[in-house]
N, C-alpha and C positions, 0 to 999 in steps of 0.2 A: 623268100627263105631267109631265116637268120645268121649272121655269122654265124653261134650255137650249131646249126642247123648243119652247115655249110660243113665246120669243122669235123662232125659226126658222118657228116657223107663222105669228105674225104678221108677219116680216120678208116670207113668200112671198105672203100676204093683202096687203101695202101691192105688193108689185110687180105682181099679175094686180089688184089694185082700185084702187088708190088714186087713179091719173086720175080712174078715173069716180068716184069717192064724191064725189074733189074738186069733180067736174065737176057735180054733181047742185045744183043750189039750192038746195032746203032741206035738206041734208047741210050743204051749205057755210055757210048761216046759224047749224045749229046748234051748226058747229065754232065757230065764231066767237066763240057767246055763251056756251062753253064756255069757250073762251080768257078772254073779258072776263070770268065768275063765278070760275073759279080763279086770274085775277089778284088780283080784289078779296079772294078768301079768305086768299089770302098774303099779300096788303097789311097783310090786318087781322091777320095772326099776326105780323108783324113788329112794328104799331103796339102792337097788347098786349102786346109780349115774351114771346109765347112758344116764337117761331123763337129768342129769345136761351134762354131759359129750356132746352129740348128741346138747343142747343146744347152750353148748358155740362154737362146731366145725362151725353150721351152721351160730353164731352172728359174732363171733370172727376172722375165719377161710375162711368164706366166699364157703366151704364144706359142701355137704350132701350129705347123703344118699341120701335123699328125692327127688332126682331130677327132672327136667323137663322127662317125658313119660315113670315114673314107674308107673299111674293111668292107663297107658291102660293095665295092668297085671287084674283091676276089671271087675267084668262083671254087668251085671244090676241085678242079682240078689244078686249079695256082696253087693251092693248098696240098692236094694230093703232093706236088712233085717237090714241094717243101719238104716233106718228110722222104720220100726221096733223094735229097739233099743231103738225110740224117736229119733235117731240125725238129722242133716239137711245135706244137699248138697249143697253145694255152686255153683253158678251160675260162676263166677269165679274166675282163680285164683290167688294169694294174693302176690306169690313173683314170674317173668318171667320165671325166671330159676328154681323154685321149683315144684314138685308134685301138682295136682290139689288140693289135700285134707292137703297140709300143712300149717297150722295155726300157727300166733305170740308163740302157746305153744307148738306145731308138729304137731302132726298128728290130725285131728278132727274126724275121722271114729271111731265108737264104734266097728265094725267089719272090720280086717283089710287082706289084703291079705297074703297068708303063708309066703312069700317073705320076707313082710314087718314086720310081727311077728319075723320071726326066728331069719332075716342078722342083725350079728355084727360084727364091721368091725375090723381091726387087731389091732386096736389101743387100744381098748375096750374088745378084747377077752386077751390083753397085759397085761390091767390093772386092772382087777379082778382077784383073785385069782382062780383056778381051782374047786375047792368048789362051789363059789359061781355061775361058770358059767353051772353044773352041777347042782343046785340046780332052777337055771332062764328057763334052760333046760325043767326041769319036769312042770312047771307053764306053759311055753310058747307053750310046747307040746299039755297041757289038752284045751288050748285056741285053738291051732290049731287042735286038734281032733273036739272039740266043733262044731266049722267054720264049716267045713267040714261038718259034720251032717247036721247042719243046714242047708246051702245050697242044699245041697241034697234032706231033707224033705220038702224045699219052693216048688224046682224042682219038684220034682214028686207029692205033692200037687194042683200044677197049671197047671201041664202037665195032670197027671190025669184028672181034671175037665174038660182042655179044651178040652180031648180025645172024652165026654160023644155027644152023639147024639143032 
């Protein structure tokens, strides 16, 4: 399936689910403390510099992570709970050789893949001190625990329902 593809299935997922996911309690808690984990994980990529760093590789360098067909690693439910989030999906994408989902500032997903949460690259593991990469660790863990969850509770939410007679 294509990201295109992907996109369109979860754009049809949030309009037949998305009241009710909203509407579910503990859906709605877990969106939440998804929100607050993937905040704090950005917070702490800014305060390390390494949103500056990932920055300058990709203006400067003409490198990224972010590459062309690291977006088919999402599925439409990473994507469903994106806009869940509130975020949007871009129809398309913004640099040839970049990731579907990277944007003038990186990444625009509020929920992002393990992948893309965890990998930092040698340059960047080089230039923090061990502290600090041990400290980004424990953030970027609770966000990826989070994710997890959450996708899982979409899944068997809408798997459940659509089991029903």
């Amino acid at each position: 399936m294509t990201i295109e593809e992907k996109i369109d299935e979860a754009q049809d997922l949030y309009e037949t689910w998305g009241e009710k996911l909203l509407g579910d309690a503990g859906l709605k808690d877990l969106i939440a403390e998804l929100q607050q984990k993937a905040s704090a994980s950005g917070k702490a990529s800014v305060q390390l510099g390494i949103f500056e760093a990932c920055k300058r590789c990709e203006e400067d360098e003409g490198g990224s992570c972010c590459g062309s067909g690291i977006e088919s690693r999402y599925t439409s439910y990473l994507l469903l709970i994106n806009l869940l989030l509130g975020g949007t999906l871009p129809s398309e994408r913004l640099y040839p050789n970049g990731c579907h989902f990277l944007g003038r500032g990186g990444c625009i997903l509020k929920a992002r893949d393990i992948l893309c949460i965890n990998y930092l690259c040698a340059r960047i593991q080089k230039l923090l001190p061990h502290s600090d990469l041990l400290a980004l660790q424990a953030v970027t863990g609770d966000e990826m625990d989070t994710v997890f969850l959450v996708h899982e509770a979409v899944k068997q939410f809408i798997g459940h329902r659509n089991d029903r007679p």
